[in-house]
Structure formats: C-alpha cells, structure tokens
N, C-alpha and C positions, 0 to 999 in steps of 0.2 A: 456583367455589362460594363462598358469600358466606355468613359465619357469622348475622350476623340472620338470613337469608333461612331457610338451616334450623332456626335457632331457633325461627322465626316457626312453621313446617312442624311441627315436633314436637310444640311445646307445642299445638297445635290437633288434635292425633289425641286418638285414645279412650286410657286410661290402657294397657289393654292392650297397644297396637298401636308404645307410645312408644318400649320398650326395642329389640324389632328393627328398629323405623325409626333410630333411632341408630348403631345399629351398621352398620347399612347405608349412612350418611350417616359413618361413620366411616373403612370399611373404600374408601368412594369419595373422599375427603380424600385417603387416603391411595396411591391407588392415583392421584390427579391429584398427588402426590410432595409434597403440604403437609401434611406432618407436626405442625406447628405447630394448625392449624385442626381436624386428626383429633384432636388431644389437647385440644383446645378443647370440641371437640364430644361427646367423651368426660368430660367434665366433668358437660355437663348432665345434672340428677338426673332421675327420673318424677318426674311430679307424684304429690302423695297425689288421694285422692278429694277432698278439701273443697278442694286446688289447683284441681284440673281443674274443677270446677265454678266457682270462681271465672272462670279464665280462659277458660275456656264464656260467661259472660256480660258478659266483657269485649267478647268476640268475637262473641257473638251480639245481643247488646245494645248498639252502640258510643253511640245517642244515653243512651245513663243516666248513661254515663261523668263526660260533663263537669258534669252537673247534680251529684253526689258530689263532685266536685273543687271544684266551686266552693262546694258547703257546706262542705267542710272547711275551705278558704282563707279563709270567712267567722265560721266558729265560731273557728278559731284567731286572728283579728284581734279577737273579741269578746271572747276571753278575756285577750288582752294589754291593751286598753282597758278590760276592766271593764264594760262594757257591758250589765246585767244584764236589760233588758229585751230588745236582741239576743240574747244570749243564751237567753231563755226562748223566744222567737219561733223560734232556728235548732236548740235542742234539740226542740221539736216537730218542727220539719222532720225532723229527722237521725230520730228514731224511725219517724217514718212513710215514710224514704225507705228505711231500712234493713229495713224488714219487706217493704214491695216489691218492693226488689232481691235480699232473699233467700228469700220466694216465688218468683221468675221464677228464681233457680238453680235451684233444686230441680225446679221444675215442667221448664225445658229437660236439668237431669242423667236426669229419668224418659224427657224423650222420645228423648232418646241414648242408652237402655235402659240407665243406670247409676243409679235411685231412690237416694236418699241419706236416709238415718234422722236422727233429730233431733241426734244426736251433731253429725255432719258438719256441719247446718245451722247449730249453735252456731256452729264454727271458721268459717262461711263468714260469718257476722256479727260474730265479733270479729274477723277479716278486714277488713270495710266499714269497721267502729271504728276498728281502727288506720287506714285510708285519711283516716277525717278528722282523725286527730291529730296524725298524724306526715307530712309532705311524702316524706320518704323511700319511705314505706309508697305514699304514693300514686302515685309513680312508679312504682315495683314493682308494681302492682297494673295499672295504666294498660297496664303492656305486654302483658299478657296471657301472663308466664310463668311463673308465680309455683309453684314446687316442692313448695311448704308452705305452710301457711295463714298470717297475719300472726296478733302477739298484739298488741291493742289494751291500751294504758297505762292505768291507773286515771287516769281525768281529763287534764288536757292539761298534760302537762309544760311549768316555765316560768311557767305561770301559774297553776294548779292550787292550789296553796298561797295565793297574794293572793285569790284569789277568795272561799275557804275564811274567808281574815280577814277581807275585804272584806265578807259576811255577817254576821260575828260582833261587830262595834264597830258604835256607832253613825253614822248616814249624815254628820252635822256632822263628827264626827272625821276619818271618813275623805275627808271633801272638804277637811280640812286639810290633809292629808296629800299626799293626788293633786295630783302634779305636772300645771303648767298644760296642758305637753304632752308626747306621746311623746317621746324622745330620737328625735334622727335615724340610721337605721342608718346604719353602719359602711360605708366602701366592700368591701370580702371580705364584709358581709354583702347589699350591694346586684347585688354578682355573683354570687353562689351562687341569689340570687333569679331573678334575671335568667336565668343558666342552667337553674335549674329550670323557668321558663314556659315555657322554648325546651323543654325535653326533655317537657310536658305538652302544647305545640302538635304538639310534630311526634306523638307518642303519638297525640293526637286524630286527626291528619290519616293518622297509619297505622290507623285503628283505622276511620275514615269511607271510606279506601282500599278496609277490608279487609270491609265491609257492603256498598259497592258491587260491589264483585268476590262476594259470597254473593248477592245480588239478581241479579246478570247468569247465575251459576251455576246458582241457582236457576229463570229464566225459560228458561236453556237446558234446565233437569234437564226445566222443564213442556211444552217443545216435543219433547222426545226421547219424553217419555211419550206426547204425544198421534200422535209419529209409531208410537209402538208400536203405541198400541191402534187406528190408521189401517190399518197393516201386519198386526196380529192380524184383523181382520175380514176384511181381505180375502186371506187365510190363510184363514179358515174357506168365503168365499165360493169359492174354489179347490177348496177341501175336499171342501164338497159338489157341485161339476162332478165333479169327481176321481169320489166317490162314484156320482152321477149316469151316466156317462159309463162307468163298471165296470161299472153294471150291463146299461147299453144294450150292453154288449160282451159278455155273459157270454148275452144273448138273440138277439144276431147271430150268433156262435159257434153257442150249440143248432140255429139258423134253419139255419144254413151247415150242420153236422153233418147236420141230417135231411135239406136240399136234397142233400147229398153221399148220402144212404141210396137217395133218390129216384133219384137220378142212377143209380147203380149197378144198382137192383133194375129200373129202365126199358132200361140197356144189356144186362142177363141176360133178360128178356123180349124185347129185339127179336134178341137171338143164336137165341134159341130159335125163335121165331118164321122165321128166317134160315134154320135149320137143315129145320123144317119145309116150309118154301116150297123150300127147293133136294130134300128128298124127294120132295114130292110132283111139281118137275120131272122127277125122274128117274123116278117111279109111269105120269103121263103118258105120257114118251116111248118107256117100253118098254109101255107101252099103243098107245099109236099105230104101233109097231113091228110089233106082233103082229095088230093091225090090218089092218096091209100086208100081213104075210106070207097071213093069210085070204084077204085081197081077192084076191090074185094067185093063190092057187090054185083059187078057184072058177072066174076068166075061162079058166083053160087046160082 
C-alpha cells in the first residue's frame, strides 16, 4: 500500500464518502502490520466543501492546470521586474482565467450533486489567488489535495510594496533608481526553483495520467451502458415470448382439458353402448332359444 496512491484515492471521493474510506485505508495499513503509513494516513483531514471543489477541478480539469501555473509564474516575474505593462496585460489574464476556472468548479461541484453557494465560491477563488502568488500555494493546489481552501495575500509579497512606490514617484526617478539588472539568484535559491518545476512537472504528468485514466473509464462506463440497454431490450424481447408463449400454453391446456372431457364422455358412451349391444346379445339368444324349443315341438 503506497501512501500517495491512497492519497490520491481519498482526496478524489465525494466529501461524504472521505471519512469511512480513511478508515478503511487505515484499518488495512494496519492490518498489512505498517503501522507507520496507518498513522500517516490517519493524518489526512476531509476536505471542506470549497477543498473538494477545488480538487474536483484539478482532477476533472487537468488541462486548466498548467495555463494557472504558468500565469502565476509570469505575473510573479512581472512583479519582481516591475514590468507595468506585463503586468496590466497578465492582470487581465489572471481575472478572466479565474472567473473561468471557478465557473467550471461550481458548475462540476452541482453535477457531483454537491451545488456550492457564493460563500464557497469566494474561497474557491481566493484559492486560484493564492495559486498565482505564492509557488507553495501552487504546488498544493496542483496535487489535487488540498483540505482547506488557500488564503490569497493582499498583492504579491516581495514585490508588492516597490510596485506600490514604483507608481507613486515619478517615471525619470525611478529609472534612476532601477538597477540595470536583476541580481542573480542565489544557488539554495536556484535549487528550490529547480525543485519546484520538478514537483509541478511531475503534478502535471500525474494530473494528465489521471484525465487519461477518467477518459478510458469513462469510454468503458459508455460501452458497459450501451451493453445494458443491448441486454435491456433483449430482456424485454424475451419478455414478451415469455408472455407470448404463457399465453399459447394457458389455450393448450383448456384445448388439452376439453380434448380430456371429450375423451372421457366418448369412452362413457361407447361402455354404454357395450353394455347395450352385449343385452341385446343375450335378448337375441334366448330369442332364438325359444325359437328352437317351438320349432321342435311342433315337428313331433
């Protein structure tokens, strides 16, 4: 038992279904003697509703994923540079990608019969917020397990504050000011980077994994229906033979019954009949009897 794998399992159920599928995945940890992994697994919280809806459309949605990731990646490089026309350009993006993306939550939380009210919807958009501001946020967000919603930062820490100045003086000043170029990160800053893309590729490639494996599920779910309603019809075509076939038997039967009355009332007529013919044998022969006896007394 492999702790992602059930991770992966839970966080993809209905909110309801999360708590006893844990435990179940707890109490089989433990009963494979890994004690370590059941207490692990005993860790993970339910999601709230505006989690699950998140991670609803991480997983139901994987291609939206990387297009969010990569405006976050772009708005927070635009705000470290200063960038005011990027800036304006990826702040448009980011409003119109996040009204989108949480349209499509809401709209997939109804058809997973769990509707979510404007409250929820809020959290499920300062959720998207935090993903473009913070790399942390978007990792969490990416994996599709998220407990509780994200809180999105007033502006983008870091740079939030220069921008704010960066506005407020005039444009000569502050080209006095800007350094010719960024400093070059730090190597601990050029790793953490580095690591981070690895843990948002491989997210993608679990996330594109886990779209093709719902597509093949799906094409299975529509070949099992069409064997239903294949199997239904010819259920009913049975049906009515069935029907058909009871009724030719229930007029063979009566047929059979009256042939049997026939039978019987035709065998009581020929007894009779029997009975008559062997009387009037015997009517006859003491006719012919008495016959004789005449005959022979007149010749003497």
């Amino acid at each position: 038992m492999d702790f992602d794998a059930v991770a992966d399992e839970l966080y993809a159920l209905r909110p309801e279904e999360f708590t006893a599928a844990r435990s179940s995945a707890v109490a089989a940890a433990r009963t494979a003697g890994d004690r370590e992994l059941a207490e692990r697994i005993g860790t993970l919280r339910k999601p709230s509703l505006a989690a699950w809806a998140c991670n609803l459309l991480v997983r139901s949605r994987p291609g939206d994923v990387e297009p969010l990731l990569r405006l976050g990646e772009g708005l927070r490089q635009a705000h470290q540079s200063l960038d005011r026309t990027q800036l304006r350009e990826l702040s448009r993006q980011q409003h119109a990608l996040i009204r989108a993306l949480s349209a499509q939550a809401r709209q997939l939380a109804a058809e997973a019969g769990h509707p979510i009210g404007e409250g929820v919807q809020r959290e499920v958009e300062n959720t998207l917020h935090a993903v473009l501001a913070d790399p942390g946020a978007a990792e969490a967000w990416a994996s599709g397990r998220l407990a509780k919603p994200l809180s999105a930062a007033v502006g983008f820490p870091a740079a939030g504050a220069s921008a704010v100045t960066q506005r407020a003086v005039p444009e000569s000043a502050t080209t006095q000011r800007r350094p010719s170029a960024a400093p070059a990160p730090s190597r601990p800053d050029r790793k953490a980077a580095e690591q981070q893309r690895r843990r948002l590729a491989q997210a993608r490639r679990d996330a594109e994994a886990a779209d093709r494996e719902r597509r093949a599920l799906k094409d299975e779910a529509a070949a099992a229906g069409q064997a239903v309603e294949e199997a239904t019809q010819q259920v009913d075509r049975l049906q009515r033979r069935v029907g058909e076939l009871t009724e030719e038997l229930a007029r063979t039967r009566e047929e059979h019954q009256q042939a049997r009355f026939a039978e019987r009332s035709a065998r009581e007529r020929a007894r009779t009949a029997d009975r008559r013919v062997r009387e009037a044998d015997r009517k006859a022969a003491t006719a012919a009897a008495q016959l004789e006896r005449l005959t022979s007394s007149d010749d003497r």
